[in-house]
BALOBA-1460 file (C-alpha; in Angstrom, 3 decimals):
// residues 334
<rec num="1" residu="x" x="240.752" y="202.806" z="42.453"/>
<rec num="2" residu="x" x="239.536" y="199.329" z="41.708"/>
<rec num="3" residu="x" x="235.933" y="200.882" z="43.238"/>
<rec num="4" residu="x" x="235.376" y="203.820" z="40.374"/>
<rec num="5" residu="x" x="236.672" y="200.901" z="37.354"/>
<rec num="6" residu="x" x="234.254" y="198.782" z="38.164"/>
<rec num="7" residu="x" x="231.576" y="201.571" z="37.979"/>
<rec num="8" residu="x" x="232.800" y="203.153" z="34.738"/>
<rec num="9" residu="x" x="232.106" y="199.517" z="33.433"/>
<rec num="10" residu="x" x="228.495" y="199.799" z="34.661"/>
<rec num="11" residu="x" x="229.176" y="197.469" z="37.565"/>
<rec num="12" residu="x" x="226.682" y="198.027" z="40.875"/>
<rec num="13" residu="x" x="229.428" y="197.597" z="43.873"/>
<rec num="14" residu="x" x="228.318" y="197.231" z="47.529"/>
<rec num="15" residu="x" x="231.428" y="196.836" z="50.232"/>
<rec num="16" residu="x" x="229.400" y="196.049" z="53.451"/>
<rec num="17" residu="x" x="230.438" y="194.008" z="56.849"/>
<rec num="18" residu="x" x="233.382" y="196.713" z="57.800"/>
<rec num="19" residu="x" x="234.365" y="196.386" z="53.823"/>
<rec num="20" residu="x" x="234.356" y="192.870" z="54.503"/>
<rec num="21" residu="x" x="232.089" y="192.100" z="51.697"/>
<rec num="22" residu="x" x="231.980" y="192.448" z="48.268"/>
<rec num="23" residu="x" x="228.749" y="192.454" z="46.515"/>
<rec num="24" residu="x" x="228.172" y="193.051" z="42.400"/>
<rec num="25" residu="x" x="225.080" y="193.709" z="40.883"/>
<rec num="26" residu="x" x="225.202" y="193.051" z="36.995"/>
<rec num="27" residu="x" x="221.763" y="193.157" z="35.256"/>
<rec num="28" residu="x" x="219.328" y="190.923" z="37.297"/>
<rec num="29" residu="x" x="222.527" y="189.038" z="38.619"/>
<rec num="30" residu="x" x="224.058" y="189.672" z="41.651"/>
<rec num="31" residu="x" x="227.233" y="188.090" z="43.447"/>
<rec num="32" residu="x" x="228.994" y="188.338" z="46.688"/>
<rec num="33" residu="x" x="232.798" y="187.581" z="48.073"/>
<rec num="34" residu="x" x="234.868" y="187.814" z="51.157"/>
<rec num="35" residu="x" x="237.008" y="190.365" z="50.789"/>
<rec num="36" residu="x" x="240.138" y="189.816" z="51.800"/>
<rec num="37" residu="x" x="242.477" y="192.772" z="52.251"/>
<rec num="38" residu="x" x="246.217" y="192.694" z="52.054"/>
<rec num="39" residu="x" x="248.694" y="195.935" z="53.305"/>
<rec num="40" residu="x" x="251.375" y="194.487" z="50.914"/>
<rec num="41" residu="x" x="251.895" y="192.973" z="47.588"/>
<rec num="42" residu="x" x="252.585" y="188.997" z="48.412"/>
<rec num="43" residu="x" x="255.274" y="187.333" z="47.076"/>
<rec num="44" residu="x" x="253.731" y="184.837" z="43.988"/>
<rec num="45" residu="x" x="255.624" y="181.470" z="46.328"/>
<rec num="46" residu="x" x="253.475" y="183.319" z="49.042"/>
<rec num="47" residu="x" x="249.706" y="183.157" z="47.158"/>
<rec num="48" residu="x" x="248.016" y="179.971" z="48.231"/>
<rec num="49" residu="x" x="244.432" y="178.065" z="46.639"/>
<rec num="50" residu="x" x="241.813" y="180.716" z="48.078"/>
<rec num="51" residu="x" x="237.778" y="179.662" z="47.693"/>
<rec num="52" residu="x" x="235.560" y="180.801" z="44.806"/>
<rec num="53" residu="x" x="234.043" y="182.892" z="47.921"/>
<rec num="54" residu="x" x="237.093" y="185.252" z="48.338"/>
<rec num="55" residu="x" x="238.349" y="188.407" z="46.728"/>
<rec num="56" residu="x" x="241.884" y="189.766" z="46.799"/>
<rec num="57" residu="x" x="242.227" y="193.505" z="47.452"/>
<rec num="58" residu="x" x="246.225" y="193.935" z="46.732"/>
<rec num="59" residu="x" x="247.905" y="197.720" z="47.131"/>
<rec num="60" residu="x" x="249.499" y="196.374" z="43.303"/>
<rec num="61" residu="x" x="249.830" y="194.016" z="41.431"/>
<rec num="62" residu="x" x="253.353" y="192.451" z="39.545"/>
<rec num="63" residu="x" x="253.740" y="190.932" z="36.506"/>
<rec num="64" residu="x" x="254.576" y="187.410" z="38.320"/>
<rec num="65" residu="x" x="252.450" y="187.857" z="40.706"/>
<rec num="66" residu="x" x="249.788" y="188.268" z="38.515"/>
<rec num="67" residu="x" x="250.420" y="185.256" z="36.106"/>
<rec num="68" residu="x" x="250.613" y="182.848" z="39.883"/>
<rec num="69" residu="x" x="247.072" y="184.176" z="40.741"/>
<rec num="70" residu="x" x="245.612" y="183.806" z="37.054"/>
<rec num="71" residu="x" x="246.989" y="180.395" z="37.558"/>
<rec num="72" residu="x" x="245.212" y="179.501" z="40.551"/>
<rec num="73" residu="x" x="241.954" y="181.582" z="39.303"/>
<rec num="74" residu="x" x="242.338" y="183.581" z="42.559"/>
<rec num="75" residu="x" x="239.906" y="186.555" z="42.032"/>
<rec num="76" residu="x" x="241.880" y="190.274" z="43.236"/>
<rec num="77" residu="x" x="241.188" y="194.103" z="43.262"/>
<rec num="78" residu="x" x="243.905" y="196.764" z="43.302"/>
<rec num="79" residu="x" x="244.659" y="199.635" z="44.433"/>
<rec num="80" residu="x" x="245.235" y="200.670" z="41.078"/>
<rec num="81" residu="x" x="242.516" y="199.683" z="39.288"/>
<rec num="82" residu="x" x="242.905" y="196.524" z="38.020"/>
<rec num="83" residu="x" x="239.786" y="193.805" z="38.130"/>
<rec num="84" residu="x" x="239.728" y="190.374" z="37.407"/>
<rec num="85" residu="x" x="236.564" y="188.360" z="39.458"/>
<rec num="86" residu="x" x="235.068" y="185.678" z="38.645"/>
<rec num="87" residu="x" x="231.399" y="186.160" z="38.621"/>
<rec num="88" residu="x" x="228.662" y="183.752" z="38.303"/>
<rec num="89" residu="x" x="228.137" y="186.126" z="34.685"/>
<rec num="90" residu="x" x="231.109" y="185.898" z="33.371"/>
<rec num="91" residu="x" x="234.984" y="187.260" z="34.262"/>
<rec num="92" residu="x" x="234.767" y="190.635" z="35.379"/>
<rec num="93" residu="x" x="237.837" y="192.096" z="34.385"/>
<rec num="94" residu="x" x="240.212" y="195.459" z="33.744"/>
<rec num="95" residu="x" x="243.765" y="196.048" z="33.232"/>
<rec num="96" residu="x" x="245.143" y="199.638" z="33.852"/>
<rec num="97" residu="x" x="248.351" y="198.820" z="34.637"/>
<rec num="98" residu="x" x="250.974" y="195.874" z="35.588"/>
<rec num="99" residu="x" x="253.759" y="197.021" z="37.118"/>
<rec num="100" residu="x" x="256.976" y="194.867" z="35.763"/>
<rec num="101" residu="x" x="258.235" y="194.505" z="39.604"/>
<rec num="102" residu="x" x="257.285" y="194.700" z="42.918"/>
<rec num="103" residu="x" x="258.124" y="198.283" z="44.135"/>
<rec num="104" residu="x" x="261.104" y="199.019" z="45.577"/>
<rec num="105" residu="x" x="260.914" y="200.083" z="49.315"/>
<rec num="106" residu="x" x="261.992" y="203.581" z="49.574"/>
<rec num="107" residu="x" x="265.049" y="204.042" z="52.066"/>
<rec num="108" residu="x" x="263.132" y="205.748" z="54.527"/>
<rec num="109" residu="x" x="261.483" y="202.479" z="54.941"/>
<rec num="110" residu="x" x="263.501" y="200.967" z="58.064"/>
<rec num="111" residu="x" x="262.753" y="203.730" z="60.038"/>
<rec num="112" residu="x" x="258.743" y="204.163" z="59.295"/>
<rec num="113" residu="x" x="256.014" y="202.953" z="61.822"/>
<rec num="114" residu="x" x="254.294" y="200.115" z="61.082"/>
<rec num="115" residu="x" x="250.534" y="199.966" z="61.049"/>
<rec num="116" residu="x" x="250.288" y="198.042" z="64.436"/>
<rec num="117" residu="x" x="252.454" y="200.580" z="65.945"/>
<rec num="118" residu="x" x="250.340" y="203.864" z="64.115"/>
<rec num="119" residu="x" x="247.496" y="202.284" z="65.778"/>
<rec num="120" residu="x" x="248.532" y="201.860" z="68.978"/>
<rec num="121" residu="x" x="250.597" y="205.141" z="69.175"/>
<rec num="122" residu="x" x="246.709" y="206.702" z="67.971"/>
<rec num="123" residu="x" x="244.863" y="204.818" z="70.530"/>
<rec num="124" residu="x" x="247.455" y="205.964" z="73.213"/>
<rec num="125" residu="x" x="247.102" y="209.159" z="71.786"/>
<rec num="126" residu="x" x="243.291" y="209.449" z="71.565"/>
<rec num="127" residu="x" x="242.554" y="208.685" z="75.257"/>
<rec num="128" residu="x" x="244.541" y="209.805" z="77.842"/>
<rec num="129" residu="x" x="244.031" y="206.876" z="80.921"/>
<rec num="130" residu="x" x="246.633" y="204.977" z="81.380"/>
<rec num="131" residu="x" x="246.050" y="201.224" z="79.298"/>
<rec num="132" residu="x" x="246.410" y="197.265" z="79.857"/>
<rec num="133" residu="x" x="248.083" y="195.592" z="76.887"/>
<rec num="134" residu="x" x="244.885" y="193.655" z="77.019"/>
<rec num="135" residu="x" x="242.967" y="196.641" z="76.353"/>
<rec num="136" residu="x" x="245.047" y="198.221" z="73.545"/>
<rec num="137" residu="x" x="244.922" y="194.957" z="71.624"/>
<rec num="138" residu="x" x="241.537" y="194.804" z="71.886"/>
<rec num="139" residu="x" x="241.080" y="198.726" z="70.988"/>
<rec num="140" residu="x" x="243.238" y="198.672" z="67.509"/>
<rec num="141" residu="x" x="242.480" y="194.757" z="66.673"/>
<rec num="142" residu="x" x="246.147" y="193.197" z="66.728"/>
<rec num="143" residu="x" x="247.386" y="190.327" z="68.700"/>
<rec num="144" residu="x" x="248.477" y="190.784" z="72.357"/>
<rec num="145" residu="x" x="252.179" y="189.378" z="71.627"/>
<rec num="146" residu="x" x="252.074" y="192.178" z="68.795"/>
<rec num="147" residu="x" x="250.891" y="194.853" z="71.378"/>
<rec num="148" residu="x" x="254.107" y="193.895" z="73.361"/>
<rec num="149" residu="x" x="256.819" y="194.166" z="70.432"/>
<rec num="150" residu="x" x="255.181" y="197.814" z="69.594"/>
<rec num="151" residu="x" x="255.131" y="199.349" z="72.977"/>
<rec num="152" residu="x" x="258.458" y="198.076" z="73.474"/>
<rec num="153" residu="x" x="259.232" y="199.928" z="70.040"/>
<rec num="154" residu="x" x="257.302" y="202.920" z="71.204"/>
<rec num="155" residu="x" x="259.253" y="203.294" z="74.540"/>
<rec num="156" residu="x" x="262.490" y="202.749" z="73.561"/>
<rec num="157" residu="x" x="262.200" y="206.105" z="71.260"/>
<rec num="158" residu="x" x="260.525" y="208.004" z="74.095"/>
<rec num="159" residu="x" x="256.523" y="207.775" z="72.966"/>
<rec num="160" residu="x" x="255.484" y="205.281" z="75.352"/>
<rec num="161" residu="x" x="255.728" y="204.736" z="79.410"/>
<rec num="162" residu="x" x="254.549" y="201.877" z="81.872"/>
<rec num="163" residu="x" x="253.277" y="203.045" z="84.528"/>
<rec num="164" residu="x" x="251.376" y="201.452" z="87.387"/>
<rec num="165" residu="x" x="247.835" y="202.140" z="85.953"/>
<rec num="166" residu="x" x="249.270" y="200.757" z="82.473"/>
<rec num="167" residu="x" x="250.321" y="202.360" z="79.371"/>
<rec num="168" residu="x" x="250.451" y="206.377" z="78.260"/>
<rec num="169" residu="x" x="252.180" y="208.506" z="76.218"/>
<rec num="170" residu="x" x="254.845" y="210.752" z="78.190"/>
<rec num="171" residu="x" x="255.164" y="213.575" z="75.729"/>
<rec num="172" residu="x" x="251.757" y="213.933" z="73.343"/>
<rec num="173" residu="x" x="252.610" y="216.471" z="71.757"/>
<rec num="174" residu="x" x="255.836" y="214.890" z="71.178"/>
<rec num="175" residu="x" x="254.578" y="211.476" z="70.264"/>
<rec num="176" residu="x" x="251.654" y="213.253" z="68.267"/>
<rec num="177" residu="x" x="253.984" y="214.713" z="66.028"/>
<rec num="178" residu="x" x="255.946" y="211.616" z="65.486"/>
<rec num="179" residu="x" x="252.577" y="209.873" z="64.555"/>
<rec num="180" residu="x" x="251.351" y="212.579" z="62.185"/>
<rec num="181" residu="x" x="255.073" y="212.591" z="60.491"/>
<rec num="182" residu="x" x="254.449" y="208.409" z="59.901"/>
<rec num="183" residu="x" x="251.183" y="208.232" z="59.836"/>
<rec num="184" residu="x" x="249.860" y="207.700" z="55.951"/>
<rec num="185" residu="x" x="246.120" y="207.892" z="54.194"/>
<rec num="186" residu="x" x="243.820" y="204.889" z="55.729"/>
<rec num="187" residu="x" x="243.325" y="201.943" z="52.982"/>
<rec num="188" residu="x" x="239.861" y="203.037" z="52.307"/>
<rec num="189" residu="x" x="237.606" y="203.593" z="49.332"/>
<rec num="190" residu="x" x="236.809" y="207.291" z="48.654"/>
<rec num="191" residu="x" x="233.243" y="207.530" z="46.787"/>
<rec num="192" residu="x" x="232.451" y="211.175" z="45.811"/>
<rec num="193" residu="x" x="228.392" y="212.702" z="46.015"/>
<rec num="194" residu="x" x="226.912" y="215.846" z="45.179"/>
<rec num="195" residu="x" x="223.865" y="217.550" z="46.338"/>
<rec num="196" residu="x" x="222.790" y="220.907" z="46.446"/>
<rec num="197" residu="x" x="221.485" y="221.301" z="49.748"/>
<rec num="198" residu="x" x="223.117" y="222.908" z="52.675"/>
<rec num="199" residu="x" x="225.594" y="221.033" z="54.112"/>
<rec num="200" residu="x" x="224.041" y="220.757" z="57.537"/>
<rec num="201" residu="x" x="220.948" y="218.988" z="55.918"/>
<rec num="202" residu="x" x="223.217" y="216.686" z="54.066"/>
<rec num="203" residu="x" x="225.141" y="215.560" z="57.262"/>
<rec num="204" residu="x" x="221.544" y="214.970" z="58.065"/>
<rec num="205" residu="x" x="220.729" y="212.766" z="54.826"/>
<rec num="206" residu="x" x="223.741" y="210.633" z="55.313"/>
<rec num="207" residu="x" x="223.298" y="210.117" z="59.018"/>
<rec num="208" residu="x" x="219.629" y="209.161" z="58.226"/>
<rec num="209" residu="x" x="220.489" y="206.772" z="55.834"/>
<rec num="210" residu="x" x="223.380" y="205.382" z="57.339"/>
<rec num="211" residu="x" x="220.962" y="204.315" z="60.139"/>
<rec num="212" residu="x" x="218.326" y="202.810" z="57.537"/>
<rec num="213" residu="x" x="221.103" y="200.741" z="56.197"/>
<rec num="214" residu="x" x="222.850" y="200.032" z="59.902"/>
<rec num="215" residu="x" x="226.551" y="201.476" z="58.678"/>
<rec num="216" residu="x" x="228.555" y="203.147" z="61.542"/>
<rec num="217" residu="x" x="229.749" y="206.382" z="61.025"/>
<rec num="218" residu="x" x="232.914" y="208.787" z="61.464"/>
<rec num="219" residu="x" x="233.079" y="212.559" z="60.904"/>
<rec num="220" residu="x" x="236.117" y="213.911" z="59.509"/>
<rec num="221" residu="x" x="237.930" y="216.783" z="57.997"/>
<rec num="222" residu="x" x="236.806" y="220.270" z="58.313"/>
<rec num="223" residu="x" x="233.132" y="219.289" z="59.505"/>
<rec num="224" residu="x" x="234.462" y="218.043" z="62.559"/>
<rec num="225" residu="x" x="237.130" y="220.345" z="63.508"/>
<rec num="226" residu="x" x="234.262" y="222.810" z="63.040"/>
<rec num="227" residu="x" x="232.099" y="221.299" z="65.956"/>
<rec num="228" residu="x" x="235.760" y="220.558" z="67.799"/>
<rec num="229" residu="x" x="237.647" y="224.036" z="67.485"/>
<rec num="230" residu="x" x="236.356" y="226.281" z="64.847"/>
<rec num="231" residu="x" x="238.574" y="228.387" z="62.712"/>
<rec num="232" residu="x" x="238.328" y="228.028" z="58.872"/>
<rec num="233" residu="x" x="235.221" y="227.713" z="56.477"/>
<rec num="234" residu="x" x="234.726" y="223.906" z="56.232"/>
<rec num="235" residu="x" x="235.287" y="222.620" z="52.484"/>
<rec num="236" residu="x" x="233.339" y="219.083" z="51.212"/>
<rec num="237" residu="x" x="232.220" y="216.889" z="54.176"/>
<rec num="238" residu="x" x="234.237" y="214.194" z="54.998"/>
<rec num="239" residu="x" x="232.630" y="210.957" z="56.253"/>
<rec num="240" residu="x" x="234.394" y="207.654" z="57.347"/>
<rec num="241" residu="x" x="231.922" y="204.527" z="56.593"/>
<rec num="242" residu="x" x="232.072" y="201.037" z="57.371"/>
<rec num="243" residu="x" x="230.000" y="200.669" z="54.157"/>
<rec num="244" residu="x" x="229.077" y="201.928" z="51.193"/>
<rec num="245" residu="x" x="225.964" y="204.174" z="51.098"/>
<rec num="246" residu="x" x="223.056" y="204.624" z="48.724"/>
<rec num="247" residu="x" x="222.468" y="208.277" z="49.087"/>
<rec num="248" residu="x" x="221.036" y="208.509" z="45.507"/>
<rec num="249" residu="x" x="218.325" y="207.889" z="47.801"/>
<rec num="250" residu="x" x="218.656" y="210.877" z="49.133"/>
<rec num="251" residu="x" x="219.225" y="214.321" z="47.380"/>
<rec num="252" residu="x" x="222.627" y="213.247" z="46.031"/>
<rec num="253" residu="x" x="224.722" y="212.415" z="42.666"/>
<rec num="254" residu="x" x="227.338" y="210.475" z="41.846"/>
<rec num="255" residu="x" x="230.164" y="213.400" z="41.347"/>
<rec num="256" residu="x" x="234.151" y="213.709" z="40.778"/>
<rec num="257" residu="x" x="236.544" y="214.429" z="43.035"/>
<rec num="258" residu="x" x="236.722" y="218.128" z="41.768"/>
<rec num="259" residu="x" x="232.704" y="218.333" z="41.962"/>
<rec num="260" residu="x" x="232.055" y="216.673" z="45.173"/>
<rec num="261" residu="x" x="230.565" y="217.900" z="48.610"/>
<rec num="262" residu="x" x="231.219" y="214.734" z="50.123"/>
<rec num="263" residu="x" x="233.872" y="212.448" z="50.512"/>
<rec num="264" residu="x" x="232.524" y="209.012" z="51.416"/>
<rec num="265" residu="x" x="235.845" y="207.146" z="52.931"/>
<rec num="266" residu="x" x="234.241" y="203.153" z="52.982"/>
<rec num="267" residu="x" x="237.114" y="201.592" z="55.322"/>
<rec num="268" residu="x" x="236.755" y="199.004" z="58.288"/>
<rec num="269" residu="x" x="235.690" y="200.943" z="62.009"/>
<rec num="270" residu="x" x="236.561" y="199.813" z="65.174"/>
<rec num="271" residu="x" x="233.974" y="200.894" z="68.320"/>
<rec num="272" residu="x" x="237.213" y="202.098" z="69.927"/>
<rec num="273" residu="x" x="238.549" y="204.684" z="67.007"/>
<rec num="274" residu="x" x="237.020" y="207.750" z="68.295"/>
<rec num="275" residu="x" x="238.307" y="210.555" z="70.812"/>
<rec num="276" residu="x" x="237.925" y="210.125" z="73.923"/>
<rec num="277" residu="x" x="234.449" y="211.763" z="74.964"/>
<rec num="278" residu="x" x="235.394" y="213.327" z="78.170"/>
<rec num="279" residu="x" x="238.512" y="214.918" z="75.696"/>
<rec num="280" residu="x" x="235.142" y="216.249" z="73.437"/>
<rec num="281" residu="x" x="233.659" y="217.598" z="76.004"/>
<rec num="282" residu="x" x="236.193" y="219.695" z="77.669"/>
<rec num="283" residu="x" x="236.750" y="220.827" z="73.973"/>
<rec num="284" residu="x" x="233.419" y="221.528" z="72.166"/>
<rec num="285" residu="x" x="232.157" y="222.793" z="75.943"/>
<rec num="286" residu="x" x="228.967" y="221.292" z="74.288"/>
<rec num="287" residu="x" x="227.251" y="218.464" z="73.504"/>
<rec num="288" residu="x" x="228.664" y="217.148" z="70.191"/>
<rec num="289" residu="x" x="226.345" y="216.004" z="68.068"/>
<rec num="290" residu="x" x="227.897" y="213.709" z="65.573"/>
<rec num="291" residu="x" x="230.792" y="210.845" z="66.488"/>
<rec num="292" residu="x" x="233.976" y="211.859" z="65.038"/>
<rec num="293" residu="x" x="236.959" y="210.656" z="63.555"/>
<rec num="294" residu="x" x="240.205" y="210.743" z="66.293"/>
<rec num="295" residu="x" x="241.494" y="214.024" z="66.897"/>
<rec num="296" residu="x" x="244.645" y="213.113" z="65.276"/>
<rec num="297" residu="x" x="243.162" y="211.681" z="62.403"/>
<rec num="298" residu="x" x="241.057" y="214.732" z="61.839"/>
<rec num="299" residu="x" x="244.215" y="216.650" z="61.588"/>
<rec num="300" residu="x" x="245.805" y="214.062" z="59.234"/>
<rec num="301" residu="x" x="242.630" y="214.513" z="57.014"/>
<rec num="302" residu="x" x="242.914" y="218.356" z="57.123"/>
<rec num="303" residu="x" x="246.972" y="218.420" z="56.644"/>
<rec num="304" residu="x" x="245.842" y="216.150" z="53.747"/>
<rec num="305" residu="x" x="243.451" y="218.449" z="51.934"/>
<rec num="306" residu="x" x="245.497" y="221.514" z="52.395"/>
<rec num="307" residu="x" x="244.699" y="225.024" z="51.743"/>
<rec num="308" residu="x" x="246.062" y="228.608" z="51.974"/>
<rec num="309" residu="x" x="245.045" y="228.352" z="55.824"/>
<rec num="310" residu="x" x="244.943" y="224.358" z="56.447"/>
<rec num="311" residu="x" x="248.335" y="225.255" z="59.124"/>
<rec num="312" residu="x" x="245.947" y="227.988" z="61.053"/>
<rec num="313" residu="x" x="243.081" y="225.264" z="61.122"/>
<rec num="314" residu="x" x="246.115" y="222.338" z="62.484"/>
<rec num="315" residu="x" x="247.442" y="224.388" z="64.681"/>
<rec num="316" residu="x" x="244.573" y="226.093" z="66.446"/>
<rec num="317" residu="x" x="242.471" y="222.211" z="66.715"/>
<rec num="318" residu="x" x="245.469" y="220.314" z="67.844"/>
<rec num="319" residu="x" x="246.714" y="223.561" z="70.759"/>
<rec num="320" residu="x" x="242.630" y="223.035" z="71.807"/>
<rec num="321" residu="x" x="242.940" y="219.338" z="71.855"/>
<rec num="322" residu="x" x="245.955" y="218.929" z="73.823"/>
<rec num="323" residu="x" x="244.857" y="221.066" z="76.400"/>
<rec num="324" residu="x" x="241.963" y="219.187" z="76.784"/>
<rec num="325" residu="x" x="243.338" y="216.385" z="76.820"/>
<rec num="326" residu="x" x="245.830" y="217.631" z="79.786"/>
<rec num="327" residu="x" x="242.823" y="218.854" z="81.356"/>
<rec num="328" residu="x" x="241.184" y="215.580" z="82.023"/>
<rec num="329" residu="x" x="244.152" y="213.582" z="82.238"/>
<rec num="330" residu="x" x="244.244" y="213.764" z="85.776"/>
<rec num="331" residu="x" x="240.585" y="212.504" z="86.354"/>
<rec num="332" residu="x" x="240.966" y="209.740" z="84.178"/>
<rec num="333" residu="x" x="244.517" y="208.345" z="86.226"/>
<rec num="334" residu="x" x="242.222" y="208.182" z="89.261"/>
């Protein structure tokens, strides 16, 4: 990840603004960018003059693709590692790797979701009243036109129903499954800490400093499920941030993925991607402390981890979740 090269080279990187914003400390010097991100490699004829202000962040990066934006001196991040900014100090740059062509799409390809349709299928998902088009576009942040083409998508293979209140899911258990079988990792920076202290005081540390340094928060992974539908242990805290964090101002380190106790996912957070809180409630049967992650992307998260007893932990949150969710689906029609 572009994130951890630029750190190895002694780099200071901030992503603020919903990872909007790209700031580098060097020395005394400091720079910022727009960051723009892109879900797919462009084609090179595709890459047009960008401002001195704006950063690429590309899932990879091509041979010709890379020789068009050296061309332009159009600053990018990858996915895979590879820098090349131009800073008020100099070019910041690192090559890992250039891949000779633009990967191949697999086969499955034609018949994956695409991200517009994940989101909306998660939204549907997440809260059980019936929704406007209006309101789904504004909950998942895609065009109203767009909305259209996916639910049309979505009910034509049996996840999605008009009715007269507006838009629901038929089948969620159904349509859950077909999200969690499409559904991949968010595009999101992972930044690992360590800290010694129990882990309810250091969901305490980073909710404290999230709030000094105004970043909205998501709790994920095992954490959550534990305050949700408790069955397993809960592993490293997971955390969904619309920014990175300084909690070396806290009582953490800098760690590895093997060493951490926190996973610190810096990604872009809508108001609206959350469970529905009448769902939490008729779950936790408690006030839950912390705002979490969607149910189904808690799941995703956990799947994603694994574990000798991550399918006991899926199965036992998701049968909890679904019947709360059938529970208060008939409140929420009227």
């Amino acid at each position: 990840m572009w994130l951890d090269a630029l750190k190895d080279q002694g780099v200071d990187v901030r992503l603020t603004d919903a990872a909007g914003t790209l700031t580098l400390r060097h020395g005394d010097a400091i720079a910022s960018w727009r960051l723009r991100h892109l879900w797919r490699a462009p084609r090179p004829s595709e890459i047009r003059p960008a401002g001195d202000d704006q950063v690429l962040w590309l899932p990879d990066l091509s041979r010709p693709l890379r020789d068009r934006l050296v061309e332009m001196d159009i600053s990018w991040v990858t996915d895979t590692g590879d820098v090349r900014v131009r800073a008020p100090w100099g070019l910041v740059a690192i090559d890992t790797h250039v891949s000779t062509n633009v990967p191949a799409r697999p086969a499955t390809e034609a018949v994956r979701r695409s991200r517009g349709a994940l989101a909306t299928l998660q939204y549907l998902l997440e809260d059980p009243a019936p929704a406007s088009q209006h309101r789904i576009a504004s909950a998942v942040g895609i065009s109203q036109p767009r909305v259209s083409q996916v639910l049309k998508q979505l009910r034509r293979d049996g996840l999605a129903e008009r009715t007269g209140g507006g838009w629901q899911v038929p089948e969620p258990e159904r349509a859950f499954r077909a999200w969690l079988a499409a559904a991949a990792t968010p595009a999101t920076v992972t930044i690992s800490w360590y800290s010694l202290s129990p882990a309810p005081q250091q969901l305490t540390e980073i909710w404290d400093q999230a709030r000094v340094e105004g970043a909205e928060l998501r709790l994920c992974g095992d954490w959550a499920a534990d305050l949700l539908a408790p069955w397993r242990r809960p592993g490293p805290i997971v955390v969904h941030a619309d920014q990175t964090l300084d909690l070396e101002r806290r009582s953490f380190v800098p760690a590895t993925p093997d060493t951490r106790t926190v996973a610190l996912h810096v990604c872009p957070i809508r108001r609206d991607w959350r469970p529905a809180p009448d769902v939490v409630t008729a779950m936790a049967e408690q006030a839950v402390p912390r705002m979490t992650a969607p149910i189904t992307e808690i799941v995703r998260e956990i799947v994603a981890t694994g574990g000798s007893d991550a399918d006991q932990a899926v199965a036992e949150l998701t049968s909890a979740w679904l019947r709360a969710r059938a529970a208060v689906a008939p409140s929420r029609a009227h």
